[in-house]
Structure formats: structure tokens, C-alpha cells
DRENPA-3360 file (N, C-alpha, C; in nm, 2 decimals, always signed):
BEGIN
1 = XXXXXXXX = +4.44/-2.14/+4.65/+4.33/-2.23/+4.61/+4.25/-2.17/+4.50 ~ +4.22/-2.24/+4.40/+4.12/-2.18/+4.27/+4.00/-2.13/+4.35 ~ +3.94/-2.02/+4.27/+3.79/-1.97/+4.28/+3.69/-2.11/+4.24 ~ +3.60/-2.13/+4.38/+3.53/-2.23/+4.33/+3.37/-2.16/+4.35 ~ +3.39/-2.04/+4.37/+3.23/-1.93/+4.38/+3.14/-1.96/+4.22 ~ +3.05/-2.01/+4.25/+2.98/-2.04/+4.13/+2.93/-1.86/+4.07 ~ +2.93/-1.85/+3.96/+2.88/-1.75/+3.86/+2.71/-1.71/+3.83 ~ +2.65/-1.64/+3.91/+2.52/-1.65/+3.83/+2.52/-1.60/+3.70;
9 = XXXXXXXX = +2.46/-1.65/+3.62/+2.41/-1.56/+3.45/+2.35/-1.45/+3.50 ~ +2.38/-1.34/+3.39/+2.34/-1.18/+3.41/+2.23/-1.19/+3.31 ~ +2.13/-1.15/+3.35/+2.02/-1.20/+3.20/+1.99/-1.05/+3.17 ~ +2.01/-0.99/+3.02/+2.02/-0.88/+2.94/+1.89/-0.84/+2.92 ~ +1.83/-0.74/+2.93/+1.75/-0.70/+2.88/+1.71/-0.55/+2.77 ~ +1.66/-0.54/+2.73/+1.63/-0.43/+2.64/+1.49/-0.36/+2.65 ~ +1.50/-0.27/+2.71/+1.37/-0.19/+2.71/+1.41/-0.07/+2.63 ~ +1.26/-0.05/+2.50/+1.32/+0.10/+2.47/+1.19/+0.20/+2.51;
17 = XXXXXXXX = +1.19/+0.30/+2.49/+1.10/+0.44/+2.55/+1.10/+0.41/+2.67 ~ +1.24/+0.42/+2.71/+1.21/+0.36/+2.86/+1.26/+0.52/+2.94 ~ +1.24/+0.62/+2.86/+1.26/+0.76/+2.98/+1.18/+0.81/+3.02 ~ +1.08/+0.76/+3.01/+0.99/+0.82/+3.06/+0.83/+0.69/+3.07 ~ +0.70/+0.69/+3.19/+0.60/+0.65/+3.19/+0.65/+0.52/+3.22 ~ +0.57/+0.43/+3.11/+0.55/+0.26/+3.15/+0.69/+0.26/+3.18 ~ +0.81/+0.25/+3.03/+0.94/+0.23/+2.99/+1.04/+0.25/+3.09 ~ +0.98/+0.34/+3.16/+1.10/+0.37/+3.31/+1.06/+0.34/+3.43;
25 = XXXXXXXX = +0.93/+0.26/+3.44/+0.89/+0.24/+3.51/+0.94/+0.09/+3.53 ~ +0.98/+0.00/+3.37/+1.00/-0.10/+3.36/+1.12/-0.14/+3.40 ~ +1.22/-0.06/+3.30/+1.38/-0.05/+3.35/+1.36/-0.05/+3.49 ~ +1.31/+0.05/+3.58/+1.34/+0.08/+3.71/+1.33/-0.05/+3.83 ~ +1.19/-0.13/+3.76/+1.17/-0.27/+3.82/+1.30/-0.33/+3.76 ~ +1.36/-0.38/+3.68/+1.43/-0.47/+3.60/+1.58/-0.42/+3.67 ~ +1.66/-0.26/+3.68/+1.71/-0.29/+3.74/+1.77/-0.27/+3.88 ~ +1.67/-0.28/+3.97/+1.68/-0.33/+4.13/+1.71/-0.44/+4.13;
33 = XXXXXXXX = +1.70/-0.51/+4.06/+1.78/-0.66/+4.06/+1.90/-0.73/+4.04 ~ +1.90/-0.83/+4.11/+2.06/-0.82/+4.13/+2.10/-0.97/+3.98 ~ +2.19/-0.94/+3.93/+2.22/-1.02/+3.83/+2.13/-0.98/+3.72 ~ +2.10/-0.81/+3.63/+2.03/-0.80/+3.55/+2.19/-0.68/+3.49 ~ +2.14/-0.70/+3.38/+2.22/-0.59/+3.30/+2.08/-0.50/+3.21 ~ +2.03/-0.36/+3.23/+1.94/-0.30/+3.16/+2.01/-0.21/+3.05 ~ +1.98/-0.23/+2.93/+1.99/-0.17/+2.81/+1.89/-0.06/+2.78 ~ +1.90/+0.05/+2.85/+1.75/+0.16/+2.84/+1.77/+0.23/+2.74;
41 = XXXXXXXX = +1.65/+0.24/+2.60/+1.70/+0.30/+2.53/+1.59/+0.40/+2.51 ~ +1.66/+0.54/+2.47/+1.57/+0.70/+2.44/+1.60/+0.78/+2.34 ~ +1.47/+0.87/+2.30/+1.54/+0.89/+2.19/+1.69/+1.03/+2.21 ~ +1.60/+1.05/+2.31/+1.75/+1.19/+2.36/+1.84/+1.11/+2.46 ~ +1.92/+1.04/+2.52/+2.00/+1.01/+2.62/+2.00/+1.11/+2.75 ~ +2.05/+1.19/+2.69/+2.14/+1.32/+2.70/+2.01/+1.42/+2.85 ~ +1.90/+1.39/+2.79/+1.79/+1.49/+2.84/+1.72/+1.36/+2.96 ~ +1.74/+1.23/+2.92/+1.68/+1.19/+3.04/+1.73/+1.14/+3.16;
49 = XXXXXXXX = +1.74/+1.25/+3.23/+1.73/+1.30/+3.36/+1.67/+1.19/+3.47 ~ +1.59/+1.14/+3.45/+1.56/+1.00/+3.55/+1.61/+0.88/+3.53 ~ +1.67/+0.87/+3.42/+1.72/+0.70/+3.35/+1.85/+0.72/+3.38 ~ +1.90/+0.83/+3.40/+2.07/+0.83/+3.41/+2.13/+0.86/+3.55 ~ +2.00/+0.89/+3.60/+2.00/+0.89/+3.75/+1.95/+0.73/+3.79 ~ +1.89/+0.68/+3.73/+1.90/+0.51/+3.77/+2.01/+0.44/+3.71 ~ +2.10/+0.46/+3.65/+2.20/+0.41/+3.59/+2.29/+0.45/+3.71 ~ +2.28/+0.59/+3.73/+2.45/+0.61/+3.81/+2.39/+0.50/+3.99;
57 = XXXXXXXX = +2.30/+0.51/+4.00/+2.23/+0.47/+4.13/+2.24/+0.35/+4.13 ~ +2.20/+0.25/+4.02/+2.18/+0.06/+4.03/+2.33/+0.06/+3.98 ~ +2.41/+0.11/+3.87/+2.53/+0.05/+3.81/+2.45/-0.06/+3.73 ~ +2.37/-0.11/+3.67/+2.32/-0.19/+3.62/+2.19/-0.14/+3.49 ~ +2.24/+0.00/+3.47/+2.16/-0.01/+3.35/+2.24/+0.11/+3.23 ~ +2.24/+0.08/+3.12/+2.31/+0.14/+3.02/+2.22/+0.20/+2.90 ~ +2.22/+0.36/+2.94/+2.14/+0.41/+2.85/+2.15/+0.45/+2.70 ~ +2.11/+0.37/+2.62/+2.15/+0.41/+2.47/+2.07/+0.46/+2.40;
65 = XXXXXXXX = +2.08/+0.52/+2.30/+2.04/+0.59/+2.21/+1.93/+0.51/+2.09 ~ +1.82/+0.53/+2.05/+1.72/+0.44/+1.98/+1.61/+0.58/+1.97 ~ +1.58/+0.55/+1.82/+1.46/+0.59/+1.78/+1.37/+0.50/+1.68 ~ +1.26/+0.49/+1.73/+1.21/+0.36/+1.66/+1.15/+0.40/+1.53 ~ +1.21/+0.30/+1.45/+1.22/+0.29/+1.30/+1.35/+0.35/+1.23 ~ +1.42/+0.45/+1.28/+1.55/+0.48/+1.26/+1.63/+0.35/+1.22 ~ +1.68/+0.36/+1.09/+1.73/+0.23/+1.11/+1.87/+0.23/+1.13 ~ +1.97/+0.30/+1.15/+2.09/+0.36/+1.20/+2.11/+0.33/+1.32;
73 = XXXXXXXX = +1.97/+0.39/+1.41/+2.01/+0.39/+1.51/+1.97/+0.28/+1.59 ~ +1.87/+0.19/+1.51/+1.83/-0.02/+1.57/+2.01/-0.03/+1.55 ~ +2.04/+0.00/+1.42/+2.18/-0.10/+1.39/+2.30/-0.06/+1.53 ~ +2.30/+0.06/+1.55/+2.42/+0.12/+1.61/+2.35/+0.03/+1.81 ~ +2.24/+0.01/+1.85/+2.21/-0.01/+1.92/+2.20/-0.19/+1.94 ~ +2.21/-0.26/+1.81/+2.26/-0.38/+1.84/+2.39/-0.40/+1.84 ~ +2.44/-0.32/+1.77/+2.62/-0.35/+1.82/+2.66/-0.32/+1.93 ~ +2.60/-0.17/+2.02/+2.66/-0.18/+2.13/+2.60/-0.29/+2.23;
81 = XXXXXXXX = +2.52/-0.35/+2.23/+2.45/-0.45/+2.29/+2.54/-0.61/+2.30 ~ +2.61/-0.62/+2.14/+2.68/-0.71/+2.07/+2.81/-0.67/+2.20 ~ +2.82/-0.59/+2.16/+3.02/-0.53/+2.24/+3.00/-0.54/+2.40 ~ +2.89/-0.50/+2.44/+2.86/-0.50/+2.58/+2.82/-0.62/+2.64 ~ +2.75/-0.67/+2.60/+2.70/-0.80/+2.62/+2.70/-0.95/+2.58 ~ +2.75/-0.94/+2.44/+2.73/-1.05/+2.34/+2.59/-1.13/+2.34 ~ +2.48/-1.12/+2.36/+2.37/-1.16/+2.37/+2.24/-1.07/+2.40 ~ +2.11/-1.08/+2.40/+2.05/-1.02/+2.49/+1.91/-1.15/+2.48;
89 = XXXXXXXX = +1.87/-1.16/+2.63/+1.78/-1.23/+2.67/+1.61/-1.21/+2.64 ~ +1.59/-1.07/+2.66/+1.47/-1.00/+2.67/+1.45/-0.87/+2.63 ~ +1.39/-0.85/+2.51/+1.32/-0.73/+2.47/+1.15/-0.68/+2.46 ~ +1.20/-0.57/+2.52/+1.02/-0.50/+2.55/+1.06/-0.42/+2.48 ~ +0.94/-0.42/+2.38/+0.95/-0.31/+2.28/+0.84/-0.23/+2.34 ~ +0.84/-0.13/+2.41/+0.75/-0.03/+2.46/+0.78/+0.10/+2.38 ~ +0.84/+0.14/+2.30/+0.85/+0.27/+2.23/+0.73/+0.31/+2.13 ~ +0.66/+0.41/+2.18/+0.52/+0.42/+2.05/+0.52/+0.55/+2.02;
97 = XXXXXXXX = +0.39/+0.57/+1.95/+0.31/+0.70/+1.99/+0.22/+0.71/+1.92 ~ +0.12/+0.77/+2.01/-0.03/+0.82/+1.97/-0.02/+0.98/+1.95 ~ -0.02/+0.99/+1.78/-0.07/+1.07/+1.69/-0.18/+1.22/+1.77 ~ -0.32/+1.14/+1.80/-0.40/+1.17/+1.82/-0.54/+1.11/+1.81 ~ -0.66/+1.11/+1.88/-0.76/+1.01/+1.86/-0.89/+1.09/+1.74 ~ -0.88/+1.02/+1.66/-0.96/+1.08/+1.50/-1.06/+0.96/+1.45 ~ -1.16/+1.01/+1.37/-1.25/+0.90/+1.32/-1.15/+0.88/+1.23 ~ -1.22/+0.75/+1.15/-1.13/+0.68/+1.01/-1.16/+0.82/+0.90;
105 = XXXXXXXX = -1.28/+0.89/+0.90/-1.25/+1.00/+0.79/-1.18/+1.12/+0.81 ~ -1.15/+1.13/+0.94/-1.07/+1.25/+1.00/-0.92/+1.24/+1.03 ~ -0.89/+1.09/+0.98/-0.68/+1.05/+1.03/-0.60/+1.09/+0.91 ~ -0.56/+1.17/+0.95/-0.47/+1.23/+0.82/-0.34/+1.14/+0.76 ~ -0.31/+1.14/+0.70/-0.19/+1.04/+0.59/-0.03/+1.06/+0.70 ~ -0.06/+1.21/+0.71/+0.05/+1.21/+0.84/+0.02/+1.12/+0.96 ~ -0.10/+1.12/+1.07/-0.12/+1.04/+1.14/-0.06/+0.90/+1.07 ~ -0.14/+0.88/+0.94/-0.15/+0.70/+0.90/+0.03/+0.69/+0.91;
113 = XXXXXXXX = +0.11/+0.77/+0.88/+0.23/+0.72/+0.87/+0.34/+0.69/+0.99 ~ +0.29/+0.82/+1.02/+0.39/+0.87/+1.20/+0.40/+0.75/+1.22 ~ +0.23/+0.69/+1.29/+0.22/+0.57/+1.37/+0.26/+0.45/+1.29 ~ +0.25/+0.43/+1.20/+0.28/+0.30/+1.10/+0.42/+0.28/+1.12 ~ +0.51/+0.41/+1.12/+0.65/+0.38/+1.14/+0.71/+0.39/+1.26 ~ +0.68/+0.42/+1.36/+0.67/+0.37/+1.52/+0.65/+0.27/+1.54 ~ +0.54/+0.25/+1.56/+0.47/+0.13/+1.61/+0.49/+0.01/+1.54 ~ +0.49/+0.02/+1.42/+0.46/-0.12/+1.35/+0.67/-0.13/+1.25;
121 = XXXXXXXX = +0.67/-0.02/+1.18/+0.78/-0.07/+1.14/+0.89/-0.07/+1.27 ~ +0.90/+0.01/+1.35/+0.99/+0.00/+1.46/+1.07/-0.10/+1.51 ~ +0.95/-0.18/+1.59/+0.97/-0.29/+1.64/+1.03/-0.41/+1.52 ~ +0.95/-0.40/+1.39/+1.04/-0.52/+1.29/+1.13/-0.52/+1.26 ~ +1.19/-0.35/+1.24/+1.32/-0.32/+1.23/+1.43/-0.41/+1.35 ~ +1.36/-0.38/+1.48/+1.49/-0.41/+1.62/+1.44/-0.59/+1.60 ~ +1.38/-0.63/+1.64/+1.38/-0.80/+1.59/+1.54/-0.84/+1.47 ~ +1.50/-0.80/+1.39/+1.55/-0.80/+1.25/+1.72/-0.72/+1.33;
129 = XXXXXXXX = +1.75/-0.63/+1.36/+1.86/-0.65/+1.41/+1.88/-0.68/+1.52 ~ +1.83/-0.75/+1.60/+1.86/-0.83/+1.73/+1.84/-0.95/+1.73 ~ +1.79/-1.01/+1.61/+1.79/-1.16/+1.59/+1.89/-1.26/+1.63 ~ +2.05/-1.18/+1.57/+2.15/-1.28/+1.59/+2.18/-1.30/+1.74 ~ +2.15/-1.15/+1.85/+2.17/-1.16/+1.98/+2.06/-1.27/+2.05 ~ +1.93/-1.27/+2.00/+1.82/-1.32/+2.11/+1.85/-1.48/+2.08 ~ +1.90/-1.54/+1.94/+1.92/-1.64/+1.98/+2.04/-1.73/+2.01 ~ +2.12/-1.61/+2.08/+2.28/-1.67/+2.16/+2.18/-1.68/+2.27;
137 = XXXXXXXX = +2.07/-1.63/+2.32/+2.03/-1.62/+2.48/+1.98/-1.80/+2.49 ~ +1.95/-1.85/+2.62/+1.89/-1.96/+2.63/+1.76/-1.97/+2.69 ~ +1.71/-1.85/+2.65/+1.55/-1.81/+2.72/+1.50/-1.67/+2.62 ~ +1.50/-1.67/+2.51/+1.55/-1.51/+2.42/+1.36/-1.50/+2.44 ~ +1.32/-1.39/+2.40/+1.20/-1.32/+2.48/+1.18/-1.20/+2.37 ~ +1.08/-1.19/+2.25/+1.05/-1.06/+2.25/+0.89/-1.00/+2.30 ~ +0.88/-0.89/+2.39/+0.73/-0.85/+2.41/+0.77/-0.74/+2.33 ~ +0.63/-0.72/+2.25/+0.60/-0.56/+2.23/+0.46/-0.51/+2.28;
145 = XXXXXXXX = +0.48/-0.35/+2.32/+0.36/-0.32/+2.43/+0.26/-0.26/+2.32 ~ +0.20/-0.33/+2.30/+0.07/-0.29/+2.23/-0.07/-0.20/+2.25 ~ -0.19/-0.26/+2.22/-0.32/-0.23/+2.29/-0.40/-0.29/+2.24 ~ -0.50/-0.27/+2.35/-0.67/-0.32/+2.36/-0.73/-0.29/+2.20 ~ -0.66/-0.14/+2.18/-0.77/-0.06/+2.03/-0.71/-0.13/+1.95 ~ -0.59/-0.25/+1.94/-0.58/-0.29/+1.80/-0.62/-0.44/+1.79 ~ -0.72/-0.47/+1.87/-0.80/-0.57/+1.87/-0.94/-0.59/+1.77 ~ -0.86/-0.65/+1.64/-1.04/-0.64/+1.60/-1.14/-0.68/+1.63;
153 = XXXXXXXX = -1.14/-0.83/+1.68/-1.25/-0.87/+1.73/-1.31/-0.82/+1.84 ~ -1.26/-0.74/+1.93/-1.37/-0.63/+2.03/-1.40/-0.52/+1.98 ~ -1.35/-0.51/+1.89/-1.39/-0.37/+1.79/-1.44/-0.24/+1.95 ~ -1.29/-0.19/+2.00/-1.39/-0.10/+2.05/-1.41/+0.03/+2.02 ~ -1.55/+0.09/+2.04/-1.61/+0.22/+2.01/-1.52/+0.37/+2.00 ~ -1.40/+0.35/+2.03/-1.30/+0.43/+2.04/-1.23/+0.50/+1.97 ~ -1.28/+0.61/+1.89/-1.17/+0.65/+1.77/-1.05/+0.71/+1.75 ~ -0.97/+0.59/+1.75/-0.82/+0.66/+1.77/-0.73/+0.50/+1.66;
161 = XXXXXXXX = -0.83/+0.55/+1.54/-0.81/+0.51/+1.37/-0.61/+0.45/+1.38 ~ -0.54/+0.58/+1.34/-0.41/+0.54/+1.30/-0.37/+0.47/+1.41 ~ -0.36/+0.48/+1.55/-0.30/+0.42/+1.67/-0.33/+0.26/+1.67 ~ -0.46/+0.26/+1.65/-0.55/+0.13/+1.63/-0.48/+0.00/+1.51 ~ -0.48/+0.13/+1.42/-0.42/+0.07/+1.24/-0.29/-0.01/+1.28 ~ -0.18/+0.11/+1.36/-0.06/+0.12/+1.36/-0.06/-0.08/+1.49 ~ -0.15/-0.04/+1.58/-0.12/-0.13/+1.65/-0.14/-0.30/+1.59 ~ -0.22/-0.30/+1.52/-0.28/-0.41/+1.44/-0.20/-0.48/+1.40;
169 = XXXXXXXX = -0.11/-0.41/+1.34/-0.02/-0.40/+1.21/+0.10/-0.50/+1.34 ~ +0.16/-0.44/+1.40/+0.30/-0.50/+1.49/+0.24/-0.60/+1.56 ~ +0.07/-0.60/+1.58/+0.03/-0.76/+1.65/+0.08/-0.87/+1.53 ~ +0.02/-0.84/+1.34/+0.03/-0.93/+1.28/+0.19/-0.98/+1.26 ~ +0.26/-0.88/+1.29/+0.45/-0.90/+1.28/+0.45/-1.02/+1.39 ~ +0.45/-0.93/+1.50/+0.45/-1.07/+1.68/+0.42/-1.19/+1.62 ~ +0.29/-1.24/+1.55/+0.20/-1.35/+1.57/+0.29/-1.40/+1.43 ~ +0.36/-1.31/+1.37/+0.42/-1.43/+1.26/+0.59/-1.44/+1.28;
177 = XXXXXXXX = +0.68/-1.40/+1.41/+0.75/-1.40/+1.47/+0.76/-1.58/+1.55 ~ +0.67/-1.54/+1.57/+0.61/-1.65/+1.71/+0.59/-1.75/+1.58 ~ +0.52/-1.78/+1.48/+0.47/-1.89/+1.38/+0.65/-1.97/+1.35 ~ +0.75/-1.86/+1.32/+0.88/-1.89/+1.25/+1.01/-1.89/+1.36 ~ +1.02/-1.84/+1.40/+1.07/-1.86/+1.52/+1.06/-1.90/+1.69 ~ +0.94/-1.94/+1.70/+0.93/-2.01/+1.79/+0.97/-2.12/+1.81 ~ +0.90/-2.23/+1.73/+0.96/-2.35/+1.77/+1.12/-2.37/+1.73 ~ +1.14/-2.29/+1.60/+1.27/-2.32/+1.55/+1.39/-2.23/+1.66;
185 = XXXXXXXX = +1.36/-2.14/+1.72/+1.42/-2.06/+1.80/+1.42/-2.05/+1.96 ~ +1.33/-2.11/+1.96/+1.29/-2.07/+2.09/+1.23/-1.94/+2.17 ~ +1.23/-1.87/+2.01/+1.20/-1.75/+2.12/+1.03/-1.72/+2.14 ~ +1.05/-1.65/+2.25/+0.90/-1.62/+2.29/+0.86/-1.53/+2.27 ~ +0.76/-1.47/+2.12/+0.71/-1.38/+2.09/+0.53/-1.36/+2.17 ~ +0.52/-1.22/+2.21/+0.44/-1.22/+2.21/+0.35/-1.04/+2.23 ~ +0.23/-1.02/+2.28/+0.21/-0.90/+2.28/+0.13/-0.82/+2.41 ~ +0.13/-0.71/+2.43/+0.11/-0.66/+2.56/+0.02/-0.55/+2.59;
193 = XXXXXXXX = -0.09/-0.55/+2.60/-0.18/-0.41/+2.62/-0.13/-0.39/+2.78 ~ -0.12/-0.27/+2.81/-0.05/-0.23/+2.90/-0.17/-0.16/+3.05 ~ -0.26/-0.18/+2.98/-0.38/-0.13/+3.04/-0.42/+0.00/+3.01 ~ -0.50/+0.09/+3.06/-0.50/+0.23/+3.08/-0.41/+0.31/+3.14 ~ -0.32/+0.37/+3.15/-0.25/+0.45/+3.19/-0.25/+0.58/+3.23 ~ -0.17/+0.60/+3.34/-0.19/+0.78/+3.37/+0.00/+0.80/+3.34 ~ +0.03/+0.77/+3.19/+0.13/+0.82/+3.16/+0.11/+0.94/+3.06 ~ +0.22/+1.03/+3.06/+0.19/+1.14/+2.96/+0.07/+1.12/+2.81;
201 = XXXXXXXX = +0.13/+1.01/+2.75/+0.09/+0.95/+2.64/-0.11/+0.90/+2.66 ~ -0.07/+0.83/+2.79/-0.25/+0.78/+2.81/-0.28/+0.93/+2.86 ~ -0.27/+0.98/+2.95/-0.32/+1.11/+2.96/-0.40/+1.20/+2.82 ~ -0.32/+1.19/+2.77/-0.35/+1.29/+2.60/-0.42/+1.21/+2.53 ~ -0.41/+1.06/+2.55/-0.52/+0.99/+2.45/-0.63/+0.97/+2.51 ~ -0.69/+0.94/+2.62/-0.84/+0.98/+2.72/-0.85/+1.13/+2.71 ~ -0.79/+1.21/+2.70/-0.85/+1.35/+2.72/-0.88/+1.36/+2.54 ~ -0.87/+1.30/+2.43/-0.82/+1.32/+2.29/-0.96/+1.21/+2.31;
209 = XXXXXXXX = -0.96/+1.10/+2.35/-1.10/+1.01/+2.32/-1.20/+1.08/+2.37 ~ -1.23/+1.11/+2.51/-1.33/+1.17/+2.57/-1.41/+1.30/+2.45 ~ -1.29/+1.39/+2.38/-1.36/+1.50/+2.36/-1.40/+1.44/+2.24 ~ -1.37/+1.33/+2.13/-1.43/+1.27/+2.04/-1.56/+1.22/+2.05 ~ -1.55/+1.13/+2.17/-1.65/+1.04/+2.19/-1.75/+1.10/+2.31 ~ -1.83/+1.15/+2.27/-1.93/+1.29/+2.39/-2.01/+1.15/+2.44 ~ -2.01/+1.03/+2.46/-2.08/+0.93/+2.53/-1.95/+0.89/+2.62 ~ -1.87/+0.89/+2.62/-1.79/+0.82/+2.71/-1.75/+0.90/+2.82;
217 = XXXXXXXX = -1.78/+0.86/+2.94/-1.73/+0.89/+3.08/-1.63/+0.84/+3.15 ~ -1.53/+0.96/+3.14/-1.41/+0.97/+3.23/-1.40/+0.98/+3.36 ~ -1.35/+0.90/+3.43/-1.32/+0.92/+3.59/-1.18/+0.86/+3.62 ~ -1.13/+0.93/+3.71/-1.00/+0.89/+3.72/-0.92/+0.79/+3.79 ~ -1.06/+0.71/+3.85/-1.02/+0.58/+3.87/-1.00/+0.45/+3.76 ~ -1.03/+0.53/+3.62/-1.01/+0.43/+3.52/-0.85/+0.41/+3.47 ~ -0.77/+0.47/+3.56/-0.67/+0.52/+3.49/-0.56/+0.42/+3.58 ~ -0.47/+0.35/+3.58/-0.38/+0.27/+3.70/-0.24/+0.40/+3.66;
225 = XXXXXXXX = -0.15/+0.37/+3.77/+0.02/+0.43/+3.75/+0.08/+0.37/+3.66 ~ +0.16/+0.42/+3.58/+0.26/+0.37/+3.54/+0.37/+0.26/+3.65 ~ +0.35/+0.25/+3.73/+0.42/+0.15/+3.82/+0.35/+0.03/+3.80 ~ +0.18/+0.06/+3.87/+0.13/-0.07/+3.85/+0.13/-0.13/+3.70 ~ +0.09/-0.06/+3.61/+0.10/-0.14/+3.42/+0.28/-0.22/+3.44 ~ +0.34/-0.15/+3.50/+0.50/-0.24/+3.44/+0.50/-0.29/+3.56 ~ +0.45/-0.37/+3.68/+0.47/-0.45/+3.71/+0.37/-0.58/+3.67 ~ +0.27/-0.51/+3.61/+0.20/-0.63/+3.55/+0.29/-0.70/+3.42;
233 = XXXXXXXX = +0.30/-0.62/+3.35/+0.45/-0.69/+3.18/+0.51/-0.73/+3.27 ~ +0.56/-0.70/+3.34/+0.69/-0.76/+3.39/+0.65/-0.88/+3.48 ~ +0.56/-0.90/+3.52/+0.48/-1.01/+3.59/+0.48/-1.13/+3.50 ~ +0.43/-1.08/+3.39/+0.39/-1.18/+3.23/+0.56/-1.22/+3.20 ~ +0.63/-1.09/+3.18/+0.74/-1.16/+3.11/+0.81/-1.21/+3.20 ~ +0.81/-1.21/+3.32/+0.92/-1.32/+3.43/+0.83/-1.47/+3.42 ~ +0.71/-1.50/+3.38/+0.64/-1.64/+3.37/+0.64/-1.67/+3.24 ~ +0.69/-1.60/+3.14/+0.66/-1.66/+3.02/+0.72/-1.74/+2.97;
241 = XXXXXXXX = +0.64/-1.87/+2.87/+0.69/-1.96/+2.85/+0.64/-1.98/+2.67 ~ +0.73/-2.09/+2.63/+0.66/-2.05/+2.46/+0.53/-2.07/+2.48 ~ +0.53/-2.21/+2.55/+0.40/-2.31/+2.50/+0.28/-2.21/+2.53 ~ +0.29/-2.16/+2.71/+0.18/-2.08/+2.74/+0.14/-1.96/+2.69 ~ +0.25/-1.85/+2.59/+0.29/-1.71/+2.63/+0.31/-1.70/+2.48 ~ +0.36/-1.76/+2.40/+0.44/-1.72/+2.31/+0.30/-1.72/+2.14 ~ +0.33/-1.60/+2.07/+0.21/-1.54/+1.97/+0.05/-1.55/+2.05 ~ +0.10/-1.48/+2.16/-0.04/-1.48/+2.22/-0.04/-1.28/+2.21;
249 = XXXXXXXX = -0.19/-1.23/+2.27/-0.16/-1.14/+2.27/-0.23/-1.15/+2.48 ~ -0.21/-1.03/+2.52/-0.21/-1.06/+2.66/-0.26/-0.88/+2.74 ~ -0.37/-0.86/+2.81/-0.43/-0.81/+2.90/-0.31/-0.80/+2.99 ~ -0.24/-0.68/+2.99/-0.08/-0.75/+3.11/-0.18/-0.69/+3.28 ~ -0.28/-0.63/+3.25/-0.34/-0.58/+3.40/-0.43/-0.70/+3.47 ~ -0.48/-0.82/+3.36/-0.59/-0.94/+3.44/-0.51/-1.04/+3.36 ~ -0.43/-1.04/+3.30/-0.33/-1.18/+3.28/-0.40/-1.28/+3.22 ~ -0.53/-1.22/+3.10/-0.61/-1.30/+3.02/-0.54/-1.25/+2.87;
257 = XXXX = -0.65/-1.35/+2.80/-0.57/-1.35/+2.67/-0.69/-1.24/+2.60 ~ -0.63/-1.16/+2.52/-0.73/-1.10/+2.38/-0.73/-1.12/+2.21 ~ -0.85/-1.12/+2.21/-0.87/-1.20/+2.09/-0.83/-1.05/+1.98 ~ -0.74/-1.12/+1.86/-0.67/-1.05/+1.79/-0.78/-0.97/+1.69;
% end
């Protein structure tokens, strides 16, 4: 008798900085699930020790090699994506980094660049070569995980200049992603403050704000897990939709909107 077992769709996803903090906390949600294929990408493979231990454990996540802005290594990471998958449905760009928190007269040209090419050229780079995959998908999805400090209009009190600069910069990419390829594409661009964090990264940037800013009080209830922040994105990206979700920027901890 023919197989008459219907097929679920495997829906692809792409998480990068995903060895560590939010990034692996995200994969780790993404793949307990059944019918996901996870694309985890780091910049060492080799060294991360928790992601390849969730790969040998789900069978459902495939850890590749990415360093953001590398442009070698976007290219070599959409081909194996292309060979493995032929599509990919959903990308979270969570790969950053914070420099260090500095006034605007104290961020050095090093800081202004680090972060400019992380954060902001990074992510334009992996769009730009994942374009032809996101739209074979029938639901194609980019988030990138942003912040609160690259919000001008709350302008907050916070000095952490390049991070701020750097994040600004990959909101104005998202929101002109979402302008050209939205309606024409379907895809859903959009952007993600991840909240406060007690990941390595938030760790060093509250302890790096605090000693800048001698008015601000630290307690360590301001801080959520890296679990709870990526079940909030991931809350956002399982309901997202263009019309509601797409060139927005988004609070992923109270699921409101922030003004750019």
C-alpha cells in the first residue's frame, strides 16, 4: 500500500551567537521541538561545549561557523544552509558586542568601529546573503536582537555611546528591510531589545554603566535570565505577523512597541 502519512514542514531556523547567554538559550527553546531544524551559529564551533551538546542530544540542531561581519564566513554559512536545507524560514540575528560603556567624548574610533561592524554591518551582510533562502520560505522572518540604548527618542541617560551608535544604525537597516521587502516579500522584518540581562555581555555592561553613571542604582532584581529574555523573542517571533510585527521595533520582555 503507498505511504499515505502526511509530512509536517521542518521550519529552519538561524540563530547566530547562539553559544553562549540569550543565543543558546534561544536555540535550546527552538530545538526541543519537534519538526525544527536549528542552524546554531559561533564564532569557535569547536569550543562550544553546550551547543554541541544540544546538537548530539535533540539531533536537531547544526552548528556552524559565523562571525558577524566576516564576509566569508555569512557566504560559507548560507551555502551550508542552501545544501542542508534549501531554504531558511527564520533568522535571529543575536550576535553583538558591547565594546564598553563611555561618554560620546571618551568612545574611541576602535570602540566606534568594533561595534559598527558587529552590530550594524553584520546583520546587513547575513540578510544580503540569505535573501535568496528567506524567500523560498512561506513565512521568511528576520529579527535582529537589538536595544533599549539605541532608541532615540527615550534618549536614555546611559553612556554606552558606540553600543548605542552601533545599535541605531541595524534598527535604520530592519526598518528599511521591512519598507522593500515586506510587502514585496513577505518577509517580516523586525527588531528586538532583549531586556536586561544576567548574560556575560549584560553583566559587564551594568557593572561598565554603574561605574560611569555614579547616580544609577544597581540591584539584582533588575536583571531577568537569559531563559526568561529568549522565551520572550521567541514568544514575539512564534506570533509574528507582517501587518502587526513587521519594521516595528519591540520590548521582547512587555511585548510593547519602542519608539525608534
Amino acid at each position: 500500500m503507498p505511504n499515505t502519512a502526511v509530512t509536517t514542514p521542518v521550519t529552519v531556523y538561524l540563530v547566530t551567537g547562539a553559544n553562549r547567554g540569550i543565543g543558546l538559550s534561544i536555540a535550546t527553546i527552538l530545538a526541543r521541538r519537534e519538526n525544527t531544524l536549528v542552524f546554531a551559529a559561533a564564532r569557535q564551533p569547536a569550543k562550544a561545549d553546550a551547543l554541541n551538546a544540544l546538537a548530539k542530544e535533540t539531533g536537531r540542531v547544526e552548528v556552524v561557523k559565523y562571525e558577524s561581519a566576516n564576509e566569508e564566513d555569512t557566504k560559507l554559512l548560507a551555502q551550508v544552509i542552501e545544501e542542508k536545507a534549501g531554504k531558511v524560514d527564520v533568522v535571529i540575528a543575536n550576535a553583538g558586542v558591547q565594546t564598553g560603556c563611555y561618554s560620546i567624548l571618551k568612545t574611541t574610533h576602535q570602540d566606534l568601529t568594533q561595534s559598527f561592524e558587529v552590530n550594524a554591518v553584520g546583520p546587513v551582510l547575513l540578510f544580503q546573503a540569505l535573501y535568496p533562502l528567506l524567500v523560498k520560505s512561506s513565512a521568511p522572518q528576520f529579527a535582529v536582537v537589538s536595544s533599549i540604548l539605541a532608541s532615540i527618542g527615550l534618549a536614555f541617560p546611559f553612556e554606552s555611546e558606540a553600543y548605542g551608535i552601533s545599535k541605531a544604525a541595524v534598527n535604520y537597516a530592519v526598518k528599511r528591510i521591512a519598507l522593500y521587502h515586506g510587502q514585496k516579500d513577505r518577509i517580516v522584518a523586525h527588531v528586538l531589545h532583549p531586556g536586561a540581562v544576567a548574560s556575560d555581555m549584560g553583566l559587564s555592561a551594568t557593572a561598565s554603566i554603574a561605574a560611569t553613571n555614579p547616580d544609577f542604582k544597581f540591584s539584582d532584581d533588575m536583571l531577568i535570565s537569559p531563559e526568561q529574555s529568549a522565551n520572550s523573542i521567541v514568544d514575539i517571533v512564534d506570533n509574528a505577523t507582517l501587518e502587526k510585527t513587521g519594521g516595528k521595533f519591540w520590548d521582547a520582555t512587555t511585548g510593547e512597541e519602542i519608539p525608534w
